[in-house]
DOTOR-583368 format. One line per 4 residues: number of its first residue (from 1); their letters; for each residue x, y, z of C-alpha. Coordinates in steps of 0.001 Angstrom, whole numbers, plus 500000, padded with zeros to 6 digits. Layout:
N
NUM	a	X Y Z; ...
! end
This chain:
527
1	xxxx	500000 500000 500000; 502969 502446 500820; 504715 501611 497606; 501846 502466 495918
5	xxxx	501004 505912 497714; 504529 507036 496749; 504269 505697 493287; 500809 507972 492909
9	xxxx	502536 510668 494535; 505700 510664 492154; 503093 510125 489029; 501595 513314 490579
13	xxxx	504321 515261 491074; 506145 514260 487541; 502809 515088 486001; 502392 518472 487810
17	xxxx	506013 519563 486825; 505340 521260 483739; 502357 523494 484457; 504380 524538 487811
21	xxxx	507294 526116 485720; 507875 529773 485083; 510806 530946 483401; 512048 534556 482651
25	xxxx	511825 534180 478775; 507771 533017 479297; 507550 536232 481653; 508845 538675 479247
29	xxxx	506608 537158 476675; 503471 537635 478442; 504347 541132 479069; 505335 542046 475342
33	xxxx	501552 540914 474764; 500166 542604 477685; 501853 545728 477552; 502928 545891 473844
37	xxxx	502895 549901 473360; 504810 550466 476640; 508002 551487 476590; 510659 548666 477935
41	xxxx	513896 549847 477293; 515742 552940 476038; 519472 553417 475952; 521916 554951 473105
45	xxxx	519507 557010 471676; 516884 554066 471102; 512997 553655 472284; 512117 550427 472302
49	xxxx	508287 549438 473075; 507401 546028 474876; 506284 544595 471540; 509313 545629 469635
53	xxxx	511401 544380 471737; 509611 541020 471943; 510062 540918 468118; 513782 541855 468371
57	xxxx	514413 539439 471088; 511882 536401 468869; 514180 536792 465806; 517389 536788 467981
61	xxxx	516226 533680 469470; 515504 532019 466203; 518764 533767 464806; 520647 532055 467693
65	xxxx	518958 528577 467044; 519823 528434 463273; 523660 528900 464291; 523430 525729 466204
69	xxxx	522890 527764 469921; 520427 525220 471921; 519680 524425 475268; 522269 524068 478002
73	xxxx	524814 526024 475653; 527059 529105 476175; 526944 532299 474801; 529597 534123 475652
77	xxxx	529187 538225 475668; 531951 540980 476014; 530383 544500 476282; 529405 547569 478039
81	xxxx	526256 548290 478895; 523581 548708 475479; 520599 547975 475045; 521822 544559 473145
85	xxxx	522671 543093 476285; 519500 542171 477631; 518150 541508 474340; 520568 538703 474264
89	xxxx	519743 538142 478031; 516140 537115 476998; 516929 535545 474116; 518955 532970 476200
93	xxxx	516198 533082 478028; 514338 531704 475511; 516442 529115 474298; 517541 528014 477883
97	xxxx	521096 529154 476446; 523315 530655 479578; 524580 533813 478864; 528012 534200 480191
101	xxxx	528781 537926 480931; 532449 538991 480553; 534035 541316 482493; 535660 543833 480041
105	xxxx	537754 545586 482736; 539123 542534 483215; 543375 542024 482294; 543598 539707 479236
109	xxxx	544964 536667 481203; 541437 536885 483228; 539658 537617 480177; 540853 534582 478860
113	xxxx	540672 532297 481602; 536794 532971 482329; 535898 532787 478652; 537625 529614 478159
117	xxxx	536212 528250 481615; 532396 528213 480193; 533474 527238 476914; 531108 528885 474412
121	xxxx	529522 527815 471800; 529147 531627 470297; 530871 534458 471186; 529815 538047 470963
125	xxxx	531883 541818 471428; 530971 545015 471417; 533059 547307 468898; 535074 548436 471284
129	xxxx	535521 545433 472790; 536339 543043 469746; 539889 544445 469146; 540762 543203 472812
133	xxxx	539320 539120 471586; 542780 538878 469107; 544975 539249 472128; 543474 536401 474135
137	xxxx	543540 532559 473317; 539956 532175 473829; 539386 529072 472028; 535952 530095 470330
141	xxxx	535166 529151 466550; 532338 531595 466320; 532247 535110 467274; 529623 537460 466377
145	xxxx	530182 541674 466532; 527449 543791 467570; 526337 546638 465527; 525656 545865 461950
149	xxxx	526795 542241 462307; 524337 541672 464753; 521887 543487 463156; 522062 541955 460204
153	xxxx	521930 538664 461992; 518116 539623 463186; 517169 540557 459824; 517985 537390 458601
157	xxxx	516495 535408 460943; 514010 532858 459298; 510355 532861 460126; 508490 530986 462327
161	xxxx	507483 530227 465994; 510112 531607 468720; 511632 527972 470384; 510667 527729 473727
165	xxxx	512846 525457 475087; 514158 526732 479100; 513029 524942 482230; 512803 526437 485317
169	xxxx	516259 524980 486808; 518353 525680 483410; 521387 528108 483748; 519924 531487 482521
173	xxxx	523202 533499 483018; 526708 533048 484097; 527662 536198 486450; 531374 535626 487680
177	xxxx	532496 536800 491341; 534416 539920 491701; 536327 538274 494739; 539624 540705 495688
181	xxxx	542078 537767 495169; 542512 534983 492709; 540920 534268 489586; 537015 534608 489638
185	xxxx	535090 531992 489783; 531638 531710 487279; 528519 531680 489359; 525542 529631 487473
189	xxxx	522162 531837 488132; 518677 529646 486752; 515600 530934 485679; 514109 530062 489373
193	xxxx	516283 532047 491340; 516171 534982 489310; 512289 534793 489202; 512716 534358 492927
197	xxxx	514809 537485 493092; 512465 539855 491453; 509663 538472 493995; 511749 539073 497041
201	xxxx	512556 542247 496309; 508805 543381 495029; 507684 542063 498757; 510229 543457 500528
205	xxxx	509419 547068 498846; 513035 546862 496834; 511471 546977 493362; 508917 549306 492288
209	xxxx	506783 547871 488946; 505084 550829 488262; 508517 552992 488240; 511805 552932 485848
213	xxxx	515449 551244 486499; 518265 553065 485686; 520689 550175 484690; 524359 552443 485331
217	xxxx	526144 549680 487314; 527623 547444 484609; 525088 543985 483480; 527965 541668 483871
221	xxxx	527162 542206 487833; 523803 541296 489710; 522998 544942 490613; 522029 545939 487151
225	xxxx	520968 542342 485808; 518820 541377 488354; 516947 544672 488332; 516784 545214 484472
229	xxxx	515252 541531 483806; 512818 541924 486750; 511436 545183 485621; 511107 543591 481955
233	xxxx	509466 540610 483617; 506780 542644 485191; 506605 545180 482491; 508455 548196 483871
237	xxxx	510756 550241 481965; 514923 550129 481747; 516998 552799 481118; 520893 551878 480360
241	xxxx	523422 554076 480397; 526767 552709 479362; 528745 553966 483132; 527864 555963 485689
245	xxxx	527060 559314 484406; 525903 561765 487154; 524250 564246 484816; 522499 561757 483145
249	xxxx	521101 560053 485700; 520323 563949 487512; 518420 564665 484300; 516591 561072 484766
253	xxxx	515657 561915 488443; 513974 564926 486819; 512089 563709 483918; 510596 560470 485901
257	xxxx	509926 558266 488574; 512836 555902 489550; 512136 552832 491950; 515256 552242 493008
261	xxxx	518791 553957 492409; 521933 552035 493100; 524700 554054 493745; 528207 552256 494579
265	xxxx	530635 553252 497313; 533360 555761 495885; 530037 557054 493508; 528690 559291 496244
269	xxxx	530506 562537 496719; 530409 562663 492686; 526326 562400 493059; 526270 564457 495824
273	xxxx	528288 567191 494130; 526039 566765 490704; 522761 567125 492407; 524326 570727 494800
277	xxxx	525123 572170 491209; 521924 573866 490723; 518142 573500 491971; 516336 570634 490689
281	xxxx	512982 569351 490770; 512919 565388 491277; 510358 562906 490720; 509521 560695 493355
285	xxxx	512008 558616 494119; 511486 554921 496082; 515332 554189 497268; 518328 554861 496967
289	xxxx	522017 553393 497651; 523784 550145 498727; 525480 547901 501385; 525701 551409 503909
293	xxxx	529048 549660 505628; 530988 550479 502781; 529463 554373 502965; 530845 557062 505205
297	xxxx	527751 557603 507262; 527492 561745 506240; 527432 560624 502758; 524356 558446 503350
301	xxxx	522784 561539 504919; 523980 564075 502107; 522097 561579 499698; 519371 561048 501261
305	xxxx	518116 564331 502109; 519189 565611 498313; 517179 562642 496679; 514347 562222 499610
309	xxxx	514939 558779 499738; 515701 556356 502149; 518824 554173 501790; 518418 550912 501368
313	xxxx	520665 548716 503991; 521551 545924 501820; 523656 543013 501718; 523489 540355 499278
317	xxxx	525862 538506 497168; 526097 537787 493605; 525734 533590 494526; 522289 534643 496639
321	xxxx	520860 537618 494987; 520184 540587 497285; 518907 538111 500089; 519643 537695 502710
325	xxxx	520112 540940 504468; 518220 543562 502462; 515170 544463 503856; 516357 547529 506440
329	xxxx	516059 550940 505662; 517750 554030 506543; 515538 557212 507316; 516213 560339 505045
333	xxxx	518630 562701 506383; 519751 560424 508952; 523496 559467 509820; 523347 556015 511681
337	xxxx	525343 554765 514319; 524519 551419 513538; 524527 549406 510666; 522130 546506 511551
341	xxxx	520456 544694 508848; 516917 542939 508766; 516883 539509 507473; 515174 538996 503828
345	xxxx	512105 537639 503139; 511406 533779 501722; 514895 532789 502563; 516702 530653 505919
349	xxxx	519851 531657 507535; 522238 530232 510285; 525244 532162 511670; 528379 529087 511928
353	xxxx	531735 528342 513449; 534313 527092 511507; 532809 523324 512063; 529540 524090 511158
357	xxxx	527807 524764 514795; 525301 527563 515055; 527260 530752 517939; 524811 532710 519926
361	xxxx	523504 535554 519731; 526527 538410 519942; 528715 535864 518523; 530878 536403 515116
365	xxxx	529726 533326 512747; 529646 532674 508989; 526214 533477 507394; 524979 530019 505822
369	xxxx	521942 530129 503523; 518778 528707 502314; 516437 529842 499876; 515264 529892 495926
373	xxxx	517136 533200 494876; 520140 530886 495392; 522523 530113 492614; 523191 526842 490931
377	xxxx	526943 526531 491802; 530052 527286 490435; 530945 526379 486838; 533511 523866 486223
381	xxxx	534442 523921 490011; 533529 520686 491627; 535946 521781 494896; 534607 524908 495385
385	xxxx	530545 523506 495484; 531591 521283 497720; 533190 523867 500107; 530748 525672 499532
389	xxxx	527369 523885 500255; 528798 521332 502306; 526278 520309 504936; 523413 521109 502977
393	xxxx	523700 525763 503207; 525003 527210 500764; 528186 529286 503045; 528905 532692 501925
397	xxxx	532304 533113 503353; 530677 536081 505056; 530989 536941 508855; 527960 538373 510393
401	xxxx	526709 539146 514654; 523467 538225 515227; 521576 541449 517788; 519268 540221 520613
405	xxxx	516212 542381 518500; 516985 539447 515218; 518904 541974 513415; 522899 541446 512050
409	xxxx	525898 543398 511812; 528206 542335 509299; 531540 542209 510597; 534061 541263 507712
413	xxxx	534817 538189 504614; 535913 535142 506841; 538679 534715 504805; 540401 538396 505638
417	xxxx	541175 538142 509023; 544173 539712 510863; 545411 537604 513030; 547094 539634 515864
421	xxxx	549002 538013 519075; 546553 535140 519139; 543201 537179 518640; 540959 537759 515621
425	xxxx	540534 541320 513965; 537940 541865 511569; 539116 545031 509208; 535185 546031 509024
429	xxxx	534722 546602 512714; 537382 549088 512669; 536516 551027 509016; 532905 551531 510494
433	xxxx	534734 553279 513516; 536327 555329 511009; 533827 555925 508173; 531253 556930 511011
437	xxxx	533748 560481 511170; 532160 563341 509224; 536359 564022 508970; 536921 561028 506661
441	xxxx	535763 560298 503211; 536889 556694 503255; 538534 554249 505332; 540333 550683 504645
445	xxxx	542225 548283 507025; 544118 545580 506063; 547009 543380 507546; 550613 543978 508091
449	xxxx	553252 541156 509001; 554924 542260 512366; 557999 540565 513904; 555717 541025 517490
453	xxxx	552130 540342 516444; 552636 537930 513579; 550037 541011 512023; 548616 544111 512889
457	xxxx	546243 546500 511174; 547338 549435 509179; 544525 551825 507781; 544279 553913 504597
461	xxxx	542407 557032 505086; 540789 559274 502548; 540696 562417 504794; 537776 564938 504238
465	xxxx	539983 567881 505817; 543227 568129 504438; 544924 568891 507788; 543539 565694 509468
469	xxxx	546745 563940 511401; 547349 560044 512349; 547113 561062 515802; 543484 561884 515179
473	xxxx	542441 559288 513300; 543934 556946 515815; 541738 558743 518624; 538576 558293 516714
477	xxxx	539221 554450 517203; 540335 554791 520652; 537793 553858 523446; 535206 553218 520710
481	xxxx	537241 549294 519872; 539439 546958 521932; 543149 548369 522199; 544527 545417 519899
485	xxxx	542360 546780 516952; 543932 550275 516633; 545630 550443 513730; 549055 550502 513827
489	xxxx	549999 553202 511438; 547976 555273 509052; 548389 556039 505256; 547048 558595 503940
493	xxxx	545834 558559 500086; 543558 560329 498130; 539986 558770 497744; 540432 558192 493764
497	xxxx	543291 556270 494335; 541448 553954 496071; 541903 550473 493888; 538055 549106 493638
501	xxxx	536556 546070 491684; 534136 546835 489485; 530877 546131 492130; 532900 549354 494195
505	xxxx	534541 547233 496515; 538210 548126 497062; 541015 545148 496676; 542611 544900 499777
509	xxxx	545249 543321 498159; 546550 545867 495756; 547083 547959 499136; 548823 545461 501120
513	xxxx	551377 545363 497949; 551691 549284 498598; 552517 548339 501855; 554474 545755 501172
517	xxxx	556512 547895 498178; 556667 551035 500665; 558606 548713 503164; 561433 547269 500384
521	xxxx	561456 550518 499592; 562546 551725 502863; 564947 548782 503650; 566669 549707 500431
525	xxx	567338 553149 501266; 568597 552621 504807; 570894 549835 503570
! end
């Protein structure tokens, strides 16, 4: 009797499978029929309405198809942001091809290694970008150039239905981790956890249907992708701009309503400065911002009051989506003392130790995570899916404190860690300290060997008053953290000289080698 109850229930289930999947391609689709003489996306000097772009994207797809580009392959795409991009986006979509999104600030040797890593069937460049493809062993028979190559390439397409061939689960996109060190790695996102994405971020009042995203940030990251393909899944409208362009996007904040504006640390003294430059008369505006820990704390003021918007307290990753810390808010015009972040909706989180036991609350632990925005894996990585989902959560590699009210505090990446005379020093804990100082416009710590120690922290300071000493940045950290996380030393160095990734982070790395070349430097000249 129980063997057949479960036999029933798989029948069921198997038979149920098909009218239970949604995919982004379908989603688009309905939306192109729904909302055919609304505009979806404008960028280079180009209107596109929701039915012309559904006919742009339906030959694409059948374009891609007759060059051999089916389900489960690669298609490979090297360019700055245009409104191509998620044309191609959705016609993967469509095909359940995986678009894999280069990195075009990337050196040639990483260029190289992440294109041949996903091994595409197709490849496609940008103009600009296409020179850079003869200097790299990429390994590709076909490559495709947009402009009039790729336009001529939709006017050929032949006729007939647009394939439908994705499933839920297939790769939609291949996004590839900005990580500070080492090569990055190619993150797998599916049509389910980007669907799951846009619905988080509708519920938790992070995406606004009924108002426009400005796609700045570049589409080979999640901040711009996942944003542009759930407005075009729920029929909003996209804007692209190739970079971030402060009088552009000014001029936007005039002319219409904006849901949500991501602006990237090291981005927000230029806005700032745009929006002082003469009165202006904004549209409503939902949010603004991102991650505030990397943010001097006046800045997220400044912005807020200019814009009348809160800031939106995120913290996400590119393997989880914006889950599963992005539901706080900061109040307009309001500096914060603390950073604390409210946990997502529709997804599960444990704080760890290093052997997988859940700390209590106050305790520094590594956020592990449950939920459908989650990604696939890693491409071509077996040892890095199994360190990172091994007991069943997927681990971020992301050290958080867990407050007695159920909010967190990030604290730092578990894999930077200064280790200093036995105890553990989380850079983070000490660059809030700093960035919370209307004196400093930006603040990073990283390690130093010492002969004493085994490491202390040293801290680079982008000083908002030009006479600002070591002495007082030191006493800003004084009293405020334990002794042993005072920096040791302070380096001073304008903000734009900052090293960042491309997602605004800055590579800790490139200033330890600073360090490290400031110190040979020295032991040279005293020899």
């Amino acid at each position: 009797m129980a063997d057949a109850q479960a036999s029933c229930g798989q029948a069921l289930s198997q038979a149920a499978a098909p009218g239970a999947g949604l995919t982004v391609g379908a989603l688009f689709r309905q939306q192109a029929l729904r909302n055919g003489s609304s505009i979806a996306l404008e960028g280079n000097g180009r209107r596109l309405s929701y039915a012309a772009l559904g006919e742009r994207v339906g030959r694409l797809a059948r374009a891609l198809a007759a060059r051999g580009v089916g389900r489960g392959d690669r298609i490979a795409l090297l360019s700055e942001n245009r409104p191509e991009y998620p044309e191609l986006q959705l016609a993967a979509a469509t095909l359940g091809a995986i678009l894999a999104c280069q990195n075009w600030r990337q050196a040639d040797p990483e260029l190289q290694h992440c294109v041949r890593l996903v091994a595409p069937r197709l490849l496609i460049a940008s103009e600009r970008q296409a020179g850079r493809l003869a200097a790299i062993d990429h390994g590709v028979p076909s490559v495709l150039q947009l402009g009039e190559e790729y336009e001529a390439l939709l006017r050929a397409a032949p006729p007939g239905e647009v394939p439908d061939l994705a499933e839920p689960e297939d790769g939609l996109l291949i996004l590839y981790t900005s990580g500070t060190t080492g090569l990055p790695k190619a993150a797998v996102i599916s049509h389910r956890a980007m669907i799951a994405r846009s619905m988080i971020a509708r519920i938790d009042g992070s995406f606004f249907p009924d108002r426009t995203f400005v796609a700045w940030t570049p589409l080979f990251h999640m901040g711009a992708t996942d944003s542009t393909l759930a407005a075009l899944m729920h029929g909003a409208k996209v804007v692209v701009l190739e970079s971030f362009d402060p009088p552009a996007i000014a001029a936007l904040l005039e002319r219409e309503p904006i849901g949500w504006l991501s602006l990237m640390p090291g981005m927000f003294a230029r806005m700032i400065e745009e929006l002082r430059r003469a009165p202006r008369r904004l549209q409503p505006l939902g949010l603004c911002g991102a991650m505030a820990d990397l943010v001097p704390r006046h800045e997220i003021a400044e912005i807020t009051t200019l814009l009348q918007a809160p800031f939106r307290n995120s913290f996400g990753s590119t393997e989880t989506g914006p889950a599963p810390f992005s539901r706080g808010r900061i109040p307009i015009g309001t500096a914060p003392e603390r950073l604390s972040k409210l946990q997502s909706s529709y997804c599960l989180v444990r704080l760890v130790d290093p052997e997988g036991r859940d700390v209590p609350d106050g305790e520094p632990g590594e956020a592990a995570f449950r939920g459908p925005s989650l990604f696939s894996g890693y491409w071509g990585d077996p040892a890095a899916n199994a360190e990172a989902f091994r007991s069943g959560w997927y681990h971020m590699g992301d050290v958080l404190r867990r407050n007695p009210d159920g909010t967190y505090d990030f604290v730092d990446r578990r894999k930077y860690l200064i280790k200093s005379g036995g105890e553990n020093i989380y850079p983070a804990e000490i660059e809030q300290v700093l960035l919370a100082s209307p004196r400093v416009a930006e603040a990073v710590v990283v390690r130093r060997p010492d002969p004493r120690w085994g490491e202390v922290p040293v801290a680079f300071v982008a000083p908002r008053e030009p006479d600002l000493t070591e002495a007082e940045v030191l006493a800003l950290c004084r009293g405020r953290i334990a002794g042993y996380k005072v920096p040791k030393a302070v380096r001073f160095l304008p903000e734009a000289q900052f090293p960042r990734s491309t997602s605004g982070k800055v590579q800790r790395h490139l200033l330890e080698a600073r360090l490290q070349a400031a110190a040979e430097t020295a032991a040279r000249e005293d020899a």
